[in-house]
N, CA, C and O atoms as a GROMACS GRO file, in nm:
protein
  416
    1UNK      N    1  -1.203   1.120   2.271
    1UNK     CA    2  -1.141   1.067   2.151
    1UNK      C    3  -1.003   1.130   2.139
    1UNK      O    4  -0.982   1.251   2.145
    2UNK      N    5  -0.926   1.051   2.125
    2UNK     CA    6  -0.791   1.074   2.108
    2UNK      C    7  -0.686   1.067   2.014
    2UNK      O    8  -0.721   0.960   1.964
    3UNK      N    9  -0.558   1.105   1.933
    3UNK     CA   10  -0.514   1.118   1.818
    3UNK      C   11  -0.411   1.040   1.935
    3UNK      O   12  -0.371   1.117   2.022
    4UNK      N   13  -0.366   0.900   1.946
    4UNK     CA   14  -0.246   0.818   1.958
    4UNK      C   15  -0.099   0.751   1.881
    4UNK      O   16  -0.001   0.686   1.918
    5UNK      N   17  -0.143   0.802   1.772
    5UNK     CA   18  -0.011   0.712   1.678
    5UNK      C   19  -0.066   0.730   1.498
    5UNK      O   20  -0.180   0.722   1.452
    6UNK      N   21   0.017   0.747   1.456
    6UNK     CA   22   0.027   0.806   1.296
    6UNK      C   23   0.172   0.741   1.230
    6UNK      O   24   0.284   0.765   1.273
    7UNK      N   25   0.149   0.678   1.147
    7UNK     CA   26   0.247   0.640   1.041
    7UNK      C   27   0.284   0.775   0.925
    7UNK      O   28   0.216   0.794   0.824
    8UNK      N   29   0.388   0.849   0.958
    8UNK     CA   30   0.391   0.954   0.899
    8UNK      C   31   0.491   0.900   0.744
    8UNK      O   32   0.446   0.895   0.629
    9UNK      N   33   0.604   0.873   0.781
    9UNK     CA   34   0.648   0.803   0.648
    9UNK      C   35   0.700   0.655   0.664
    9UNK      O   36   0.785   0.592   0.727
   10UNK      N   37   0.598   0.634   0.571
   10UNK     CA   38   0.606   0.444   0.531
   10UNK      C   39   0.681   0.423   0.486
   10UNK      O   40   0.729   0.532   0.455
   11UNK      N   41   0.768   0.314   0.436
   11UNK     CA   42   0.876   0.252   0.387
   11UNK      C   43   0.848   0.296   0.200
   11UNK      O   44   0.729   0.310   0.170
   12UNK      N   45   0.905   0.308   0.137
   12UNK     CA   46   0.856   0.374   0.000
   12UNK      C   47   0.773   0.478   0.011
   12UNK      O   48   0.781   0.574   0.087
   13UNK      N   49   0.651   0.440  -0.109
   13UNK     CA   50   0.603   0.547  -0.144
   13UNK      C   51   0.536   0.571  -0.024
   13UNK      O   52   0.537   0.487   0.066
   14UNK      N   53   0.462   0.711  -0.014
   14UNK     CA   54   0.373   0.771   0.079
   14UNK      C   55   0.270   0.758   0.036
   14UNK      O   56   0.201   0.844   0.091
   15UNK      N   57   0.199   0.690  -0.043
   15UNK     CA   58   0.103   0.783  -0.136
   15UNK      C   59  -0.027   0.665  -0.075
   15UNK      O   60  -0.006   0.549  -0.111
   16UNK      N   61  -0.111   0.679  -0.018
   16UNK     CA   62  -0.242   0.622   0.023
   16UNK      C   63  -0.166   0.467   0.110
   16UNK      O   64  -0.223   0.357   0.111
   17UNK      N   65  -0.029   0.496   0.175
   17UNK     CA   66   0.022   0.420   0.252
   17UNK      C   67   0.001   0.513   0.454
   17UNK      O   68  -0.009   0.440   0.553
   18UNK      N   69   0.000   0.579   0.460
   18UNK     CA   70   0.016   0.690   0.532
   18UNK      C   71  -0.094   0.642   0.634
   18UNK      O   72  -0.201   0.621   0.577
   19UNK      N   73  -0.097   0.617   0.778
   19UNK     CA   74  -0.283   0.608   0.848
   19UNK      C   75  -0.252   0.687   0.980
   19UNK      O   76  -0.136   0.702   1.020
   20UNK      N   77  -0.344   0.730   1.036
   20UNK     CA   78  -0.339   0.769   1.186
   20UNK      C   79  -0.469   0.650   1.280
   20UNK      O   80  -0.570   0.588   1.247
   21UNK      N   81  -0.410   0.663   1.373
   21UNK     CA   82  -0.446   0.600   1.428
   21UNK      C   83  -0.579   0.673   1.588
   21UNK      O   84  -0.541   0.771   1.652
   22UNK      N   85  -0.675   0.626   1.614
   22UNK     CA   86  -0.776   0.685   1.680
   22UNK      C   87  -0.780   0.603   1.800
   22UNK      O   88  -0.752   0.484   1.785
   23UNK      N   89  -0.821   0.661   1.961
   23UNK     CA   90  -0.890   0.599   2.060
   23UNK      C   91  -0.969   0.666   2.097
   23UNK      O   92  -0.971   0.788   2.110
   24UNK      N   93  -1.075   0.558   2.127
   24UNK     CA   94  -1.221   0.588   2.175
   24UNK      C   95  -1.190   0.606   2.350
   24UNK      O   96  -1.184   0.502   2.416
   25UNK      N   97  -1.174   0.726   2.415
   25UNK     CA   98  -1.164   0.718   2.563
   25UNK      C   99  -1.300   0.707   2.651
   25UNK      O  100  -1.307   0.690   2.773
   26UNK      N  101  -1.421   0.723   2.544
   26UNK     CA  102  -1.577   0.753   2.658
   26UNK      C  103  -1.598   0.628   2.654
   26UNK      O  104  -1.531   0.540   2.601
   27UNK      N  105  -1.723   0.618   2.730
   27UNK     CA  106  -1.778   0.497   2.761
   27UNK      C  107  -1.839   0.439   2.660
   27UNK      O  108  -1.832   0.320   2.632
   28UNK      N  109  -1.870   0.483   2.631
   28UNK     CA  110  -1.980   0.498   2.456
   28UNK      C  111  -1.930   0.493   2.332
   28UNK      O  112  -1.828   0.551   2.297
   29UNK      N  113  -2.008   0.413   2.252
   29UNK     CA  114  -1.958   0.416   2.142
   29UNK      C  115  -2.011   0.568   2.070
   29UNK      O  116  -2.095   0.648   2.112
   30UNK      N  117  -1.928   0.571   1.945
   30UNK     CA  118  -1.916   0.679   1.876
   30UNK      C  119  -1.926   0.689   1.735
   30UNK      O  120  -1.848   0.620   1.668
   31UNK      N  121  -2.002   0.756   1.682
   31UNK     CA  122  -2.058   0.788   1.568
   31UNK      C  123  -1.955   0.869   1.509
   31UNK      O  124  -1.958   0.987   1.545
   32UNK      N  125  -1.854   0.834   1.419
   32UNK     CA  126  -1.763   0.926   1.327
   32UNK      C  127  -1.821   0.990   1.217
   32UNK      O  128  -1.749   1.080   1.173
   33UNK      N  129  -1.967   0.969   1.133
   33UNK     CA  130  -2.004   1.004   1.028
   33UNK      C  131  -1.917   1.153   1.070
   33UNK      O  132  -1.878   1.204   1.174
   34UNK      N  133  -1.914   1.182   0.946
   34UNK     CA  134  -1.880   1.386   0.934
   34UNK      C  135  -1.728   1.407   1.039
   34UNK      O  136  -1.656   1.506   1.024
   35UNK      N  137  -1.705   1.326   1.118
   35UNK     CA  138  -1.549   1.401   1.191
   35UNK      C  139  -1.468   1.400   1.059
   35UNK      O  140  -1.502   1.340   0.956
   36UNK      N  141  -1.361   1.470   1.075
   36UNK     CA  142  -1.257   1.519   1.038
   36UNK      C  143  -1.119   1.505   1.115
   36UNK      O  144  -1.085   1.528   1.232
   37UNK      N  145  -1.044   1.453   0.988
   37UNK     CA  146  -0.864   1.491   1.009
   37UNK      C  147  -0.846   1.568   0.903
   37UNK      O  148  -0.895   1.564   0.790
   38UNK      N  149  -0.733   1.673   0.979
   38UNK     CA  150  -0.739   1.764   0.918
   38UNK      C  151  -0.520   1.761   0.907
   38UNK      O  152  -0.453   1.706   0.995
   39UNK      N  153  -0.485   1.800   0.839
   39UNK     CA  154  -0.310   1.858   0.825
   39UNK      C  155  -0.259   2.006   0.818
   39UNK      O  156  -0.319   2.113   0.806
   40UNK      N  157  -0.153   1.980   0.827
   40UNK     CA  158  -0.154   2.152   0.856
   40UNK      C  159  -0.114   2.227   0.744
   40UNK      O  160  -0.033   2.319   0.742
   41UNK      N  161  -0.195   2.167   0.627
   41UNK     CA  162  -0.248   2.272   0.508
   41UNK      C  163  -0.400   2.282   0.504
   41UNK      O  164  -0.454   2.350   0.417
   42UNK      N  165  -0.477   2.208   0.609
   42UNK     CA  166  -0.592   2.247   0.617
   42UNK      C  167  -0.688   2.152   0.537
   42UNK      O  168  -0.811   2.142   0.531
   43UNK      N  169  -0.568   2.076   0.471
   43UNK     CA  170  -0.676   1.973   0.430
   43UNK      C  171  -0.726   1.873   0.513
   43UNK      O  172  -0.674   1.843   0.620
   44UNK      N  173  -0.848   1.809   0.457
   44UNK     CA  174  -0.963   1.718   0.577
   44UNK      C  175  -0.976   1.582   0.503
   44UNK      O  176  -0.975   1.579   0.380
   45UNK      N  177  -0.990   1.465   0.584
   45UNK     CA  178  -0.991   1.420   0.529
   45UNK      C  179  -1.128   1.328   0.617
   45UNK      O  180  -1.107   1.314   0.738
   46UNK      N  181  -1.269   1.265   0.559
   46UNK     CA  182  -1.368   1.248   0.675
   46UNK      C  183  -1.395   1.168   0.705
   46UNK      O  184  -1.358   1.090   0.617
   47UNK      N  185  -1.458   1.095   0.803
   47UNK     CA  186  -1.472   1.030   0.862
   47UNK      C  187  -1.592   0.913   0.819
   47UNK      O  188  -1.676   0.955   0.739
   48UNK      N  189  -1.606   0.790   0.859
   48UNK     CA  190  -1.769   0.778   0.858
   48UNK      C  191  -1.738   0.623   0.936
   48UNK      O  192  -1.628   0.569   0.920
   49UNK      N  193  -1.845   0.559   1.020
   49UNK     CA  194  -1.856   0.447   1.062
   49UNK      C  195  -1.876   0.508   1.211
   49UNK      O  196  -1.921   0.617   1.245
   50UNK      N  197  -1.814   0.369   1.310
   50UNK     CA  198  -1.826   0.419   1.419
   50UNK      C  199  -1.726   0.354   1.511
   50UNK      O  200  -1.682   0.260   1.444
   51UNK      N  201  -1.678   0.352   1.605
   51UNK     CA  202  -1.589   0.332   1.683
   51UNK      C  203  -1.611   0.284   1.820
   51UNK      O  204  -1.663   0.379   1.877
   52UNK      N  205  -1.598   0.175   1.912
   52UNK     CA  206  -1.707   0.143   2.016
   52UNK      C  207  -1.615   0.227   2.136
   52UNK      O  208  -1.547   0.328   2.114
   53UNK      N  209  -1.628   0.173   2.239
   53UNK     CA  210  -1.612   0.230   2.369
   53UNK      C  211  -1.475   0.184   2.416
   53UNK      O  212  -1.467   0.064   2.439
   54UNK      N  213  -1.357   0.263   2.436
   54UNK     CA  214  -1.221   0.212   2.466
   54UNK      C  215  -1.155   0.150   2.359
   54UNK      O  216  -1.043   0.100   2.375
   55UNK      N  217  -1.253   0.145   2.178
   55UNK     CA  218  -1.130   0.081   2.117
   55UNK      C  219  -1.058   0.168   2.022
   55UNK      O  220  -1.088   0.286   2.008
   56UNK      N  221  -0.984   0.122   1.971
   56UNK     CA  222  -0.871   0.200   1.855
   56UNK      C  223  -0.928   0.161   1.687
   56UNK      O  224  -0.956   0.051   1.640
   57UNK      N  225  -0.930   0.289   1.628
   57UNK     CA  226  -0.959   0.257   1.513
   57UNK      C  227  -0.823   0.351   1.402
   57UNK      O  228  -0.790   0.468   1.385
   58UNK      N  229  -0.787   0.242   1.359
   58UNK     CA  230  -0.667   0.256   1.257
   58UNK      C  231  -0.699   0.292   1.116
   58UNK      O  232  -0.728   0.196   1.044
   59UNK      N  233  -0.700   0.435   1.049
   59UNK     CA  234  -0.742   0.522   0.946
   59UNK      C  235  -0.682   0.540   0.809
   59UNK      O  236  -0.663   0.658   0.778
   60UNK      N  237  -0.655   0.468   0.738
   60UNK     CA  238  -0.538   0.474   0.646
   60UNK      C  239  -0.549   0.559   0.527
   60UNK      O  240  -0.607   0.512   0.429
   61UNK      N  241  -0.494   0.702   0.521
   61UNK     CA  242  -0.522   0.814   0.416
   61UNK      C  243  -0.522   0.762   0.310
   61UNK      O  244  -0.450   0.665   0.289
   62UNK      N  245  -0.601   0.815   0.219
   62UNK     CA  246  -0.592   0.791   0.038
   62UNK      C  247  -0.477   0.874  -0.028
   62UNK      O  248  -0.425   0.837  -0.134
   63UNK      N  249  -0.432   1.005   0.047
   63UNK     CA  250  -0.338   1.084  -0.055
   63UNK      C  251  -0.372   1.171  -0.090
   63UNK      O  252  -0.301   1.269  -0.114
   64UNK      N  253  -0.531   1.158  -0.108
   64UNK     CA  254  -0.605   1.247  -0.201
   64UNK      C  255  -0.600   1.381  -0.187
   64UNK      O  256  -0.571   1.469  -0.268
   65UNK      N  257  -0.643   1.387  -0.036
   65UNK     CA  258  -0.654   1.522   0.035
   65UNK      C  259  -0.555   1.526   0.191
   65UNK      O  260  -0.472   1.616   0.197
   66UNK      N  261  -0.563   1.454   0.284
   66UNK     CA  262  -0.487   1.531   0.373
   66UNK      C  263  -0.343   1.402   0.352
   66UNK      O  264  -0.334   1.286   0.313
   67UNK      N  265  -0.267   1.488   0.396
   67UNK     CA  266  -0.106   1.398   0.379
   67UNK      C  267  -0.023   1.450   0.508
   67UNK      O  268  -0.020   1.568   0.543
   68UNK      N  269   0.019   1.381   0.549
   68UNK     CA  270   0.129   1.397   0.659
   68UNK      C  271   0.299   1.431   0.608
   68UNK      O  272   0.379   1.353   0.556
   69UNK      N  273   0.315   1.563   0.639
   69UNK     CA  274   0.425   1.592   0.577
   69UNK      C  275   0.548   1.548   0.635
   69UNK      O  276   0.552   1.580   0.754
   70UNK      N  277   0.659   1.482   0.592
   70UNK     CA  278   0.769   1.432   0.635
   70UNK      C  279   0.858   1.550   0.699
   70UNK      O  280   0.942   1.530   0.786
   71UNK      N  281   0.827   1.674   0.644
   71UNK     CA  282   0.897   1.771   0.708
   71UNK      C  283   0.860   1.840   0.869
   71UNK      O  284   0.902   1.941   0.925
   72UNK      N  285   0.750   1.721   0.914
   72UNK     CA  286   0.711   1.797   1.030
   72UNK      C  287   0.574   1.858   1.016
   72UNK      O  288   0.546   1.910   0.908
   73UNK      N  289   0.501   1.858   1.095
   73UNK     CA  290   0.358   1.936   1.090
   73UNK      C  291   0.257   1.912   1.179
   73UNK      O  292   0.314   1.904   1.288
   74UNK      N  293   0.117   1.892   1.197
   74UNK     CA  294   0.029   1.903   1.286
   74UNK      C  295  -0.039   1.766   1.203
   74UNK      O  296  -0.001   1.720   1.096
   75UNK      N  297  -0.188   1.702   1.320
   75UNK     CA  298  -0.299   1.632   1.259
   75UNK      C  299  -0.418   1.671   1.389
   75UNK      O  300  -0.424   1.664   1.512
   76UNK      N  301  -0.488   1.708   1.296
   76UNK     CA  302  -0.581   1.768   1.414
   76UNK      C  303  -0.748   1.650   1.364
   76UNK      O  304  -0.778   1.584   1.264
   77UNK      N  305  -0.829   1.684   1.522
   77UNK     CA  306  -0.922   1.566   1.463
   77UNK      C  307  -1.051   1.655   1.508
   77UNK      O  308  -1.066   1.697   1.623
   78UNK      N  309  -1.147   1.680   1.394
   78UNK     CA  310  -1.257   1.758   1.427
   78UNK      C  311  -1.371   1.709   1.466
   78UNK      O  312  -1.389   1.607   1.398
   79UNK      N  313  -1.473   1.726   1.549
   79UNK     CA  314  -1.558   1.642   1.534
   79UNK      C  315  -1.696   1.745   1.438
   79UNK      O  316  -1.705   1.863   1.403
   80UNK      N  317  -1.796   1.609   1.423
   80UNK     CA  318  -1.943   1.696   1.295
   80UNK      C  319  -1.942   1.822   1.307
   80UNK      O  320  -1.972   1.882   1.204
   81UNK      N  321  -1.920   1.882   1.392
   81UNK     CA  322  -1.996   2.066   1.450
   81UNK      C  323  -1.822   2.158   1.396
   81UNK      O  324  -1.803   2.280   1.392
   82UNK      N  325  -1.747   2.074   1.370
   82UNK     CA  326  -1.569   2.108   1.348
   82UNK      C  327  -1.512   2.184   1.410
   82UNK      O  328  -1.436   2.271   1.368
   83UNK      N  329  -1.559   2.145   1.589
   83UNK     CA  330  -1.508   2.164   1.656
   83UNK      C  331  -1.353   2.040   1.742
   83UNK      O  332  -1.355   1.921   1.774
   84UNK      N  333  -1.273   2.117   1.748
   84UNK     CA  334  -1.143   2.070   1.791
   84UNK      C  335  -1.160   1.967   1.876
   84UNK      O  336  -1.223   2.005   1.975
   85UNK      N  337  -1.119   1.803   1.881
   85UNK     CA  338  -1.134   1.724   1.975
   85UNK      C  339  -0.982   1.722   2.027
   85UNK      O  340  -0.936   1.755   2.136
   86UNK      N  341  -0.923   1.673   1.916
   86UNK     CA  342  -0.777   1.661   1.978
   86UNK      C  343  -0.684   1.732   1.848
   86UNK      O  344  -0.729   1.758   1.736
   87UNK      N  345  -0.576   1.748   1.884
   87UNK     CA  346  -0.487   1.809   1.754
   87UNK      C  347  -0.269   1.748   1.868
   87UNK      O  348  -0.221   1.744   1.981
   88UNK      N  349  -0.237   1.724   1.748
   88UNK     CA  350  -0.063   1.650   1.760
   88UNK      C  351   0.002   1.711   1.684
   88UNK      O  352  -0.043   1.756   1.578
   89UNK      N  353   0.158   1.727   1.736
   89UNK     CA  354   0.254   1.766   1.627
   89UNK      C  355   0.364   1.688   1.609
   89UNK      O  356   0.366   1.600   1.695
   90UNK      N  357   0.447   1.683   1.541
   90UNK     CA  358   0.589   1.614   1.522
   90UNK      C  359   0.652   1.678   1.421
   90UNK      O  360   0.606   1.711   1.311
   91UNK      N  361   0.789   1.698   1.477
   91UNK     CA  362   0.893   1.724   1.420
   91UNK      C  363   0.955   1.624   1.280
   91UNK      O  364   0.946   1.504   1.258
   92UNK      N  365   1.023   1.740   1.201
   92UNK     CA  366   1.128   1.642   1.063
   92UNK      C  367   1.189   1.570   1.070
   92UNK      O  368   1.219   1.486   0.985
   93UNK      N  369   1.253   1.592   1.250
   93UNK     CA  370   1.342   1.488   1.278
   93UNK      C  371   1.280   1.338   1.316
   93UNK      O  372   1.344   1.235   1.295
   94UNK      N  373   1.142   1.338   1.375
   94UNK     CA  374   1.025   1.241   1.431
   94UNK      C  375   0.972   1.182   1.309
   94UNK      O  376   0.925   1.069   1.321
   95UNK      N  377   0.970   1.238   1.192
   95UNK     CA  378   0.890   1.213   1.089
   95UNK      C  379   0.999   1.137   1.003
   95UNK      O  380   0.958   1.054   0.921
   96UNK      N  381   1.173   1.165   1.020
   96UNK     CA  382   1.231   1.080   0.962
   96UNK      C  383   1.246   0.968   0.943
   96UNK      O  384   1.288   0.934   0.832
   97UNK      N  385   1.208   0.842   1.071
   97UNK     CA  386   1.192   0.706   1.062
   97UNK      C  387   1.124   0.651   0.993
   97UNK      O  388   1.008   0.631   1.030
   98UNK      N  389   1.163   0.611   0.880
   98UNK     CA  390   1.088   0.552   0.741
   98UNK      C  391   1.002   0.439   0.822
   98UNK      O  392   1.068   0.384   0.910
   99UNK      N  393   0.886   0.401   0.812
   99UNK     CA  394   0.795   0.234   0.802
   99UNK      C  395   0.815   0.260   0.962
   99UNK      O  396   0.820   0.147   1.011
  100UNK      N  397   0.832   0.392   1.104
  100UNK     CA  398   0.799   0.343   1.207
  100UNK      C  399   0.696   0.433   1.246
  100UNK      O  400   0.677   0.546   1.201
  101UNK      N  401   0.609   0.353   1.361
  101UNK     CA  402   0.442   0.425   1.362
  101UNK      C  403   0.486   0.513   1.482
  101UNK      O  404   0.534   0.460   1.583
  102UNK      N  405   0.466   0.673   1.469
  102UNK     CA  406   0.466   0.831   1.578
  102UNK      C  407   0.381   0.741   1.659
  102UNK      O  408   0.303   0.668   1.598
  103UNK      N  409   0.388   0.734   1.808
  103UNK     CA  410   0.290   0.697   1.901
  103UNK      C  411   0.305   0.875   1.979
  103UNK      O  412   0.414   0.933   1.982
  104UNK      N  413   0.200   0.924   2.026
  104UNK     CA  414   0.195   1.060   2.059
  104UNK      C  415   0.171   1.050   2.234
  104UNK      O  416   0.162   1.152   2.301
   0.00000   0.00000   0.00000
C-alpha cells in the first residue's frame, strides 16, 4: 500500500476540501477498517472499507483532525497494529500550488 498523490491546498478554503490519495500494490484486496493517516502533528485520521487489488482509493479529509499543512510537512499511513506502511513529505514551496494534486 502506497501514499501516491495528496491535494495539499485546494483552490479556497482548505477546510474538509483537502484528500490523499491511496494504492493498493498486493495482489489482494485490503481491509482498511482501523488504518490510519496520520500529519505531522500526529493527528490520525481512520480508515474503514476496503480497497481491491492494484486499485487507488481517493480519501478526502474532514478538517476535523488531520490537515495537511501548506507550510510543508509529512502524511504517514498506519496500518490496524500502527505500524508504518508508507510515510511522504513536501515542501512550502510544493504545497504552494493552490487546486494542484502532490503526486509523490
Amino acid at each position: 500500500m502506497r501514499i501516491i498523490a495528496a491535494l495539499i491546498n485546494p483552490e479556497g478554503h482548505d477546510y474538509g476540501l483537502e484528500s490523499v490519495t491511496l494504492l493498493n500494490t498486493t495482489p489482494d484486496s485490503l481491509d482498511l477498517d482501523d488504518w490510519a493517516i496520520v500529519d505531522k502533528n500526529k493527528k490520525r485520521a481512520y480508515l474503514s472499507g476496503s480497497i481491491g487489488a492494484g486499485e487507488t482509493l481517493r480519501i478526502t479529509l474532514s478538517g476535523k483532525d488531520v490537515q495537511l499543512s501548506n507550510k510543508g510537512g509529512i502524511i504517514t499511513l498506519l496500518d490496524r497494529k500502527g505500524l508504518k506502511v508508507d510515510g511522504v513529505s513536501y515542501t512550502k514551496k510544493e504545497a504552494s500550488r493552490s487546486g494542484w494534486t502532490m503526486v509523490f
